[in-house]
C-alpha positions as CSV (number, residue, x, y, z in Angstrom):
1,X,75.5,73.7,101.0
2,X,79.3,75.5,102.4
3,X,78.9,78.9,103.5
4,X,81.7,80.4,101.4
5,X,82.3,84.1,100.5
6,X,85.2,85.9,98.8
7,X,86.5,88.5,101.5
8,X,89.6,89.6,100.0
9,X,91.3,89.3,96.1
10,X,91.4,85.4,96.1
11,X,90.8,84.7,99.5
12,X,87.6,83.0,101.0
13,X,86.0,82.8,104.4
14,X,84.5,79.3,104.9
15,X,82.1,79.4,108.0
16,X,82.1,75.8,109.6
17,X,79.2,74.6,112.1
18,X,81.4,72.5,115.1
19,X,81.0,70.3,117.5
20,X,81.6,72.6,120.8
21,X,80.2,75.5,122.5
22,X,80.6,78.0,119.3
23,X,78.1,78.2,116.3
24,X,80.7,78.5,114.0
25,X,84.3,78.7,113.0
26,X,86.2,81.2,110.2
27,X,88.5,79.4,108.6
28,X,90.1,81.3,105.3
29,X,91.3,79.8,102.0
30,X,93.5,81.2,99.7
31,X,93.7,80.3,96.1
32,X,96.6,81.4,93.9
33,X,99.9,80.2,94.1
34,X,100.4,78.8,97.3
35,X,96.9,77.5,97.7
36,X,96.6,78.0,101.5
37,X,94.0,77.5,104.7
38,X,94.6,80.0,107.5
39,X,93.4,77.4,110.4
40,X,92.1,74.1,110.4
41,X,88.7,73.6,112.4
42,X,87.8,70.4,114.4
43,X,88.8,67.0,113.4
44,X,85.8,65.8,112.3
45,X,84.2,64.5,108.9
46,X,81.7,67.5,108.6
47,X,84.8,70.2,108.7
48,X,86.9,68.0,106.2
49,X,84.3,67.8,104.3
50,X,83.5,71.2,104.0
51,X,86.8,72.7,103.3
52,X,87.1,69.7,100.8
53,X,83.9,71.4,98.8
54,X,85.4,75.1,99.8
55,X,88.4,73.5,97.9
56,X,86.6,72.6,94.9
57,X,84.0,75.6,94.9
58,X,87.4,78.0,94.5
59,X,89.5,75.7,91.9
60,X,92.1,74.5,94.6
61,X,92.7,71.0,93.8
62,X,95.4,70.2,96.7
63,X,96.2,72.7,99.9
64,X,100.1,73.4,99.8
65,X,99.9,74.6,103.8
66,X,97.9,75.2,106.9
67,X,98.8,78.2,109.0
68,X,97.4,77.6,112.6
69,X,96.6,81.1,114.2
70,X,96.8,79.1,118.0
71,X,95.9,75.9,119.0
72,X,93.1,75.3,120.2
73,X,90.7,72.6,118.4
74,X,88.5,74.9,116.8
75,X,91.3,76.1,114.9
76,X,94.1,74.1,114.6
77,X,91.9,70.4,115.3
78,X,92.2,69.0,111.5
79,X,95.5,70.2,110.9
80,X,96.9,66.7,111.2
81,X,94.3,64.9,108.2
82,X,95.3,68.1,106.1
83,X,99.0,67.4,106.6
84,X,98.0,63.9,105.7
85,X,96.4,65.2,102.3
86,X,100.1,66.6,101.9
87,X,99.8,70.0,103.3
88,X,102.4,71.4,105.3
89,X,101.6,72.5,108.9
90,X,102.4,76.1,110.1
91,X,102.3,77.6,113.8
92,X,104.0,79.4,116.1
93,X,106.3,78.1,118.9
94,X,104.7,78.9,122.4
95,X,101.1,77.7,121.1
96,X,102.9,74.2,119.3
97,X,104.4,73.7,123.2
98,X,101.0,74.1,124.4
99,X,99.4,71.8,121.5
100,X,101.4,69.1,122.3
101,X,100.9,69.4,126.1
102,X,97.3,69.1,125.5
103,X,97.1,66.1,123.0
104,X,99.6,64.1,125.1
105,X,97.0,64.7,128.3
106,X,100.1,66.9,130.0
107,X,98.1,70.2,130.4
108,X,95.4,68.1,132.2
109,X,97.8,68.1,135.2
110,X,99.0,71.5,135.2
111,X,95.0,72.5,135.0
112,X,94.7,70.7,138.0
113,X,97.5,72.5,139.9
114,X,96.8,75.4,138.8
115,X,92.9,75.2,139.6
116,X,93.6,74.3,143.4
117,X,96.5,76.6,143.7
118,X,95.7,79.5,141.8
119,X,92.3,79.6,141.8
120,X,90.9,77.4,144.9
121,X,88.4,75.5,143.3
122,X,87.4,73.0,145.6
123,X,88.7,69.1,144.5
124,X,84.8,67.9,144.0
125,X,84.3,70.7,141.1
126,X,87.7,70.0,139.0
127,X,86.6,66.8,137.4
128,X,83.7,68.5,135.6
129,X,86.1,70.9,134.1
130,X,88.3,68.0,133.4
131,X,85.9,66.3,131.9
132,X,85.1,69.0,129.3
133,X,88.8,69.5,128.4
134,X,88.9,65.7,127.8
135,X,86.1,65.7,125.8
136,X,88.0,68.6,123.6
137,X,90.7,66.2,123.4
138,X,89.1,63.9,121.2
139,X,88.5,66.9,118.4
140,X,92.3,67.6,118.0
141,X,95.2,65.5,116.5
142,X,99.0,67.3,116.2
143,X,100.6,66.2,112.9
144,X,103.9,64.8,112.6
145,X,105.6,67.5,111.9
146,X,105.2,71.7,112.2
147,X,107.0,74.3,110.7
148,X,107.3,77.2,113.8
149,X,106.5,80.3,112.5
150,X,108.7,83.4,114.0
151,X,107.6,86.8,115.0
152,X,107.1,89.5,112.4
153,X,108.7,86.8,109.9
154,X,106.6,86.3,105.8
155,X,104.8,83.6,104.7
156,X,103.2,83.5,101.0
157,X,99.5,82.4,101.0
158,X,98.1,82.3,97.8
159,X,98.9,85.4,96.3
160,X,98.9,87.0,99.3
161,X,101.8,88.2,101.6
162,X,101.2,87.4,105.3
163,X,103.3,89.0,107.9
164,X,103.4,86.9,111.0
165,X,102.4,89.4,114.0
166,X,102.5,88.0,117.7
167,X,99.3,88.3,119.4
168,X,99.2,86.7,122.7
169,X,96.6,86.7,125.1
170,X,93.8,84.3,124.4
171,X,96.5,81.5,124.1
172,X,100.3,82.2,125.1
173,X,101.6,81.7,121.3
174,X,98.6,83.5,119.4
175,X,99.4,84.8,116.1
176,X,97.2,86.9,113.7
177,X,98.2,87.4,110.1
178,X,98.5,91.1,108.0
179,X,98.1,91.3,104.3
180,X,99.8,94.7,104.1
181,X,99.3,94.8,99.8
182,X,95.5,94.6,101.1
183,X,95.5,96.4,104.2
184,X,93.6,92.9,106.1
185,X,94.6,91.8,109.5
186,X,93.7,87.9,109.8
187,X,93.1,88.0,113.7
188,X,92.1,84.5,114.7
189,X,90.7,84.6,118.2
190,X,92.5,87.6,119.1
191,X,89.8,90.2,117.9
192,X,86.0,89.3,117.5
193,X,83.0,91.2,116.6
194,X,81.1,90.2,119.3
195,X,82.6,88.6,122.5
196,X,86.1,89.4,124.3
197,X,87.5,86.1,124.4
198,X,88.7,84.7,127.4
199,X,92.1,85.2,128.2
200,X,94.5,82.2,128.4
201,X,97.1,80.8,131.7
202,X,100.3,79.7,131.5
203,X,103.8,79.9,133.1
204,X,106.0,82.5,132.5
205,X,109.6,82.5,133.5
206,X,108.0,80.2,136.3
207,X,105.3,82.4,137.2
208,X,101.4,81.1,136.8
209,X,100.3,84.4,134.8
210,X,96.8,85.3,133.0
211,X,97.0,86.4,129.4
212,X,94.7,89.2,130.4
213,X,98.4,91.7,130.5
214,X,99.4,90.5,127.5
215,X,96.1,90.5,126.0
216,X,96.0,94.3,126.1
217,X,99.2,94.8,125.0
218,X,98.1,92.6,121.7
219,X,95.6,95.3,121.2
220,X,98.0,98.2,121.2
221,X,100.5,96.2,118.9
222,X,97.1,95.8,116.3
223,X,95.4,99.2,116.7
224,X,97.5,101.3,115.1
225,X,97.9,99.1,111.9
226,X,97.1,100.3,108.8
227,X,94.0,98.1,108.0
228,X,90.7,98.9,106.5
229,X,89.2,95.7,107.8
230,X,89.9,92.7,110.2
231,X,88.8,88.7,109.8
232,X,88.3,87.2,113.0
233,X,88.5,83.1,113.9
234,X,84.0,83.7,114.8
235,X,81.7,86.4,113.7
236,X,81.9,88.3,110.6
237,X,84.1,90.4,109.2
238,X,84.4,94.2,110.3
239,X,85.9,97.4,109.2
240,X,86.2,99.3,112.7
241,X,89.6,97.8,113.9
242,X,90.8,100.7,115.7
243,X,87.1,101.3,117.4
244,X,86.6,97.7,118.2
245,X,90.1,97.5,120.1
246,X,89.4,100.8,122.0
247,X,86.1,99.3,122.9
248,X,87.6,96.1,124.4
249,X,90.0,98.3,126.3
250,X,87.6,99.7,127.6
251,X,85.2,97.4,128.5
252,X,88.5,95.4,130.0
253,X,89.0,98.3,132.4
254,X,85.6,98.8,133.7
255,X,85.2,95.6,134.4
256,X,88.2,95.4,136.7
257,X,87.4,98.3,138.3
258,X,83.9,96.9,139.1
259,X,85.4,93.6,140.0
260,X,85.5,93.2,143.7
261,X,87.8,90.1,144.9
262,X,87.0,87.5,147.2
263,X,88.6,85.2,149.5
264,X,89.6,83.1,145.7
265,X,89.0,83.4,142.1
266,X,86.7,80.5,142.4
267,X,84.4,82.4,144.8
268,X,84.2,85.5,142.5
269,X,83.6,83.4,139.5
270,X,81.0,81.0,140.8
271,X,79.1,83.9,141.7
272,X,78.9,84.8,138.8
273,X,77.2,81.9,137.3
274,X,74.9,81.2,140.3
275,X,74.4,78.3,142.4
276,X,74.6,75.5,139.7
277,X,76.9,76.9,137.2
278,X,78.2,74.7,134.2
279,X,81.5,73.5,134.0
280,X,82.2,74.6,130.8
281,X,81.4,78.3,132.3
282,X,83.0,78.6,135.6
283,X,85.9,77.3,133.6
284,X,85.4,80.6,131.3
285,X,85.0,82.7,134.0
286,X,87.8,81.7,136.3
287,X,89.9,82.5,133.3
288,X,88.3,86.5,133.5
289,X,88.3,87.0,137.2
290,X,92.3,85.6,137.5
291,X,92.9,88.0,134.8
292,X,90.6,91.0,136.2
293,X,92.8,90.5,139.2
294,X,95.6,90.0,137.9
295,X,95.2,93.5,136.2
296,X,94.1,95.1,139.3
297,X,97.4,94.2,141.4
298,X,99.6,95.2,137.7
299,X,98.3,98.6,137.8
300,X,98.1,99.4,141.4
């Protein structure tokens, strides 16, 4: 049985068990017009065939597009058998870079480098995190071809007018979606009901940087919108936009405060784990301590 609900005029949330460490991703259908999914799951069976019956359950017989919020392969994984079907493929420019680097196995060397030189993890511990992102891999396929969406630009969906607003952070290309006739932000990883999520690396103008900086600066370009409620990529919907980004500030800043550096990232974030921490969480973690530190040395 799909977990399906209408959470807007014509617009569904399907909520799709995957194959990683989440219990479930959003992914959003809109019937109407332009019969539309706002990001694409993993590329496996049980998400095709889910948004397949989500598809049938709301009278769409054939998706015209996929818009990717970023690209990791919870959201943007199936993209590739959807453009198959005949949809046409939607996402912005920085995260399609980073797409492509990781399905051609490119990003796998520039996590190396950056793991020894940025962080200090010792050479023994990469290949378990290496290992995970491989595994990841294998979920994801890019499509042929992708529209780039730009900045602020206005995509139909459904019935639905989407402005495209630029919400990097978690990812270096995130996007998150605003029905203004509706007063909805889609936000895709960027805001959730329940976790902060991790924020992304990448090279800017040269320069290894967190996405912790720009991650806050995604939260003042959201808070002020005129929405009554926000959709995130995991959780469930919530009307407290504006509260929930102060929050997140907030916590954000006390935990830099209380973070205490040490003589690497890796040695502040295996601590935090304990002894035998998991791959798949020191890789988390490094992610928050380079950005806690990266926030401490930006604002003093």
């Amino acid at each position: 049985m799909i977990n399906i609900k209408e959470v807007a005029d014509n617009v569904f949330m399907l909520k799709i068990p995957v194959p990683i460490n989440v219990d479930a991703v959003n992914l959003y259908l809109f019937a109407g017009e332009i019969p539309t999914l706002l990001d694409a799951g993993t590329n496996t069976p049980e998400v095709l065939e889910a948004v397949h019956a989500g598809m049938k359950k709301v009278g769409i017989k054939k998706l015209e597009q996929v818009l990717i919020s970023h690209w990791h392969v919870d959201h943007a994984g199936a993209a590739n058998s959807l453009a198959q079907e005949g949809a046409s493929v939607f996402a912005g420019a920085r995260d399609y870079q980073e797409w492509t680097s990781f399905v051609q196995g490119e990003a796998f060397t520039r996590l190396n480098q950056w793991a020894t030189r940025e962080w200090g993890v010792p050479e023994n511990v990469i290949p378990g995190m290496l290992k995970i992102s491989k595994r990841l891999q294998t979920f994801t396929a890019l499509p042929d071809q992708v529209n780039l969406l730009e900045p602020y630009q206005t995509i139909q969906a459904g019935d639905s007018l989407l402005q495209v607003i630029p919400t990097p952070g978690h990812t270096a290309g995130h996007l998150s979606f605003y029905a203004a006739k509706d007063s909805v932000l889609f936000s895709g990883d960027m805001l959730l009901p329940d976790e902060i999520p991790y924020p992304g690396i990448w090279e800017q103008e040269g320069i290894v940087v967190s996405g912790m900086p720009s991650y806050l600066e995604s939260l003042n370009r959201i808070e002020n919108l005129p929405s009554r409620v926000y959709l995130p990529g995991h959780g469930i919907p919530s009307n407290n936009l504006k509260a929930r980004c102060q929050e997140i500030r907030g916590k954000l800043n006390k935990q830099m405060l209380r973070h205490s550096p040490a003589e690497s990232v890796y040695a502040s974030a295996s601590s935090l784990g304990g002894e035998a921490i998991h791959p798949g969480l020191l890789f988390i973690q490094l992610h928050y301590v380079y950005g806690w530190e990266q926030l401490k040395k930006k604002v003093g």
